[in-house]
N, C-alpha and C positions, 0 to 999 in steps of 0.2 A: 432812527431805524424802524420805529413802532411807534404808529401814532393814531388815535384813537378819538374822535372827531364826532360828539354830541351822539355820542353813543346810548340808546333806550332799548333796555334788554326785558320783556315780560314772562313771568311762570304764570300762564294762565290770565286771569285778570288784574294778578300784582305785577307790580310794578317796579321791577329788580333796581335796573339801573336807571336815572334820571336823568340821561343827556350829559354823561362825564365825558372829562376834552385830559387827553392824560400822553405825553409821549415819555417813550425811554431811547437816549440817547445808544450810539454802536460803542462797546466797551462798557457801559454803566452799571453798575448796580444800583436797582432801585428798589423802594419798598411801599407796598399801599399796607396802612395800619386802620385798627377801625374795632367796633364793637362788635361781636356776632350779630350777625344777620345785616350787616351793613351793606352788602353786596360783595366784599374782595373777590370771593372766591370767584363766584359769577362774571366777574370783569375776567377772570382769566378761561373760565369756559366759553364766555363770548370772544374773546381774543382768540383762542384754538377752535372755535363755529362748533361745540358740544351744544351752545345752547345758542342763538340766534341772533343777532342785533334785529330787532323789528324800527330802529331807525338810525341812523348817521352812517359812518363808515370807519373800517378797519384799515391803514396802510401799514404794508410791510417794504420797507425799503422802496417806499414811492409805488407799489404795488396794491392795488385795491383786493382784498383780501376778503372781506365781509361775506361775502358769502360763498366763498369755499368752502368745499368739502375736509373736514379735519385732517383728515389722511394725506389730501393734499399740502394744507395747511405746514404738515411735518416734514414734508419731501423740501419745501421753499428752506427749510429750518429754523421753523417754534414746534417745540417738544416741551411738555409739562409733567411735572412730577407731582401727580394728584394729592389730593389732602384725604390720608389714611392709606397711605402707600402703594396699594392697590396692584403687588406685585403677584405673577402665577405663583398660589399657595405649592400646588402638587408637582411645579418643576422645577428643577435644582438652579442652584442660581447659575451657572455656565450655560445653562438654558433661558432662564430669564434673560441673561445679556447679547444673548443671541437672539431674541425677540426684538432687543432694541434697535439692532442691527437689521432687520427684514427687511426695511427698504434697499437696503444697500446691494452693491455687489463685488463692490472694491476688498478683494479679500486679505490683502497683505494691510492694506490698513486698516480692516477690523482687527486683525493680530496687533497690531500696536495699539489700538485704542482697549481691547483686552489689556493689555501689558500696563498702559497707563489706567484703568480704574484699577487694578489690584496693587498699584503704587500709591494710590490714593488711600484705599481700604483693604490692606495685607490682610485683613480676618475673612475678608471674601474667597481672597482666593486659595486660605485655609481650607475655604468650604463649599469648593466649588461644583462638588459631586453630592452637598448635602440641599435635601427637598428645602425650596424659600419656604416654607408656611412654618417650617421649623426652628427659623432665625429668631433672636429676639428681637424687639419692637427696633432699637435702634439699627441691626444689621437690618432689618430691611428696611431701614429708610435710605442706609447706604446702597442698599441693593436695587430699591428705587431710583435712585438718583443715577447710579449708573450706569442703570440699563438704558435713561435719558442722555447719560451722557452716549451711546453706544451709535444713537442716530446723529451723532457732529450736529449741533444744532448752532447755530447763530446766536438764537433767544433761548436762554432755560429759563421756567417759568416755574415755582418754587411755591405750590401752596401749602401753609403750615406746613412747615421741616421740622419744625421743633414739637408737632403735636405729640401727645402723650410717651417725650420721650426723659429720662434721667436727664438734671442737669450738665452733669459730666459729659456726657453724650450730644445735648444741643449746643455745647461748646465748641466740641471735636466737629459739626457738621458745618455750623459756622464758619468755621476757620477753612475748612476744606472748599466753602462756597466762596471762598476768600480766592481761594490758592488756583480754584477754575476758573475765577475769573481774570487772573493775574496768568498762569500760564498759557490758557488756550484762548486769552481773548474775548473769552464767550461771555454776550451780552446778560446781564443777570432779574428776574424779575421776581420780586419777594412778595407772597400775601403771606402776612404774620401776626398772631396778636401780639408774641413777644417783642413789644416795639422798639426797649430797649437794645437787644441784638440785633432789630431790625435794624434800626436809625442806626448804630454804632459803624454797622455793613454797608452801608448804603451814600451813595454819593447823595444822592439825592431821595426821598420822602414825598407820599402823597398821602394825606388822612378823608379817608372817605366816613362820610353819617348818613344814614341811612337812601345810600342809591345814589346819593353826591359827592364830590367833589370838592371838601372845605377848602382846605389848605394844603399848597406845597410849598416846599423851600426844603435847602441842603439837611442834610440827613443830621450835620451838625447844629444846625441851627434849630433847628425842630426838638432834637434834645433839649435844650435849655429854654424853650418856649413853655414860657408858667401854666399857658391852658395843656398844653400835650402831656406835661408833667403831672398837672392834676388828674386829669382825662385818663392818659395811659398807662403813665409812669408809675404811680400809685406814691409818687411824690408831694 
């Protein structure tokens, strides 16, 4: 569905990505793990054209993608849900999730896609008159997420879910990115340091070091792999 083809991303005269060759299957969950600053995140701001492939190509479902406009980018359906949530502080979340929904015009299925994230996350729509910037960390990761889920996307692109949130709570997101991708199909893309949750989630696993591409293999198998274990795991 998304496949990513000697991909070379630069900030300036660094050298972000180094020609990574990375696809995620229709249905998948998958996860890229790595050290900060290895690139993750960057792979998924080149993937949504935030930041530019200056060489290879991006396809979306056989569709050359690379240098689309982002906004385009989200109408095909790949939507991400940035690292540090990056939700409207000053509007209520019933507001937020009607942002995610701007493209759209299907109005009867925006009201079920309403219906289904507050079946997902009942504390939203507790609080659906209450300002996002006033959520705690975890409500607006959920808040985050499903204002991505609101534009129906094909690809959700997942960076750091779990950043600066309680354990309890990177549990409960987990399991929810679980439950989206088992009821609505939707294809899943992880940037995570938590690699454990990552790998656990994940059909399948890619570990990038700095701007490359080491190793992939099944998200199970990658668990019990003695280097990812020392590497990651902190095993």
């Amino acid at each position: 569905m998304l496949k990513l083809k000697n991909v070379h991303t630069y900030y300036g005269n660094i050298h972000a990505l180094k020609g990574i060759d990375l696809e995620v299957g229709e249905g998948e969950i998958i996860s890229l793990i790595g050290a900060n600053g290895a690139g993750k995140s960057t792979t998924l701001m080149t993937t949504c054209g935030i930041v530019p492939a200056k060489q290879g190509s991006i396809e979306f479902k056989g569709q050359d993608i690379t240098h689309m406009r982002p906004d385009d980018i989200v109408k095909l359906g790949i939507c991400q849900v940035p690292e540090g949530r990056r939700i409207f502080p000053l509007l209520t979340v019933a507001e937020n999730l009607d942002m995610g929904a701007f493209l759209r015009n299907d109005k009867d299925k925006i009201k079920e896609d309403f219906d289904y994230v507050y079946s997902l996350f009942p504390i939203l729509e507790d609080r659906k008159n209450q300002v996002g910037g006033t959520l705690s960390g975890g409500e607006q990761q959920m808040l985050a997420i499903s204002r991505a889920l609101m534009s129906r996307p094909k690809v959700l692109l997942l960076d750091e879910p779990s950043l600066g949130l309680a354990p309890i709570i990177v549990k409960q997101i987990f399991s929810i990115i679980k439950k989206i991708n088992a009821d609505q199909k939707t294809t899943i893309f992880i940037v995570e340091q938590n690699a454990n949750l990552a790998l656990k989630a994940a059909n399948r696993g890619y570990v990038m070091e700095t701007g490359a591409i080491t190793i992939t293999d099944t998200g199970e198998n990658l668990l019990v792999n003695e280097d990812i274990k020392k590497a990651y795991l902190g095993i």
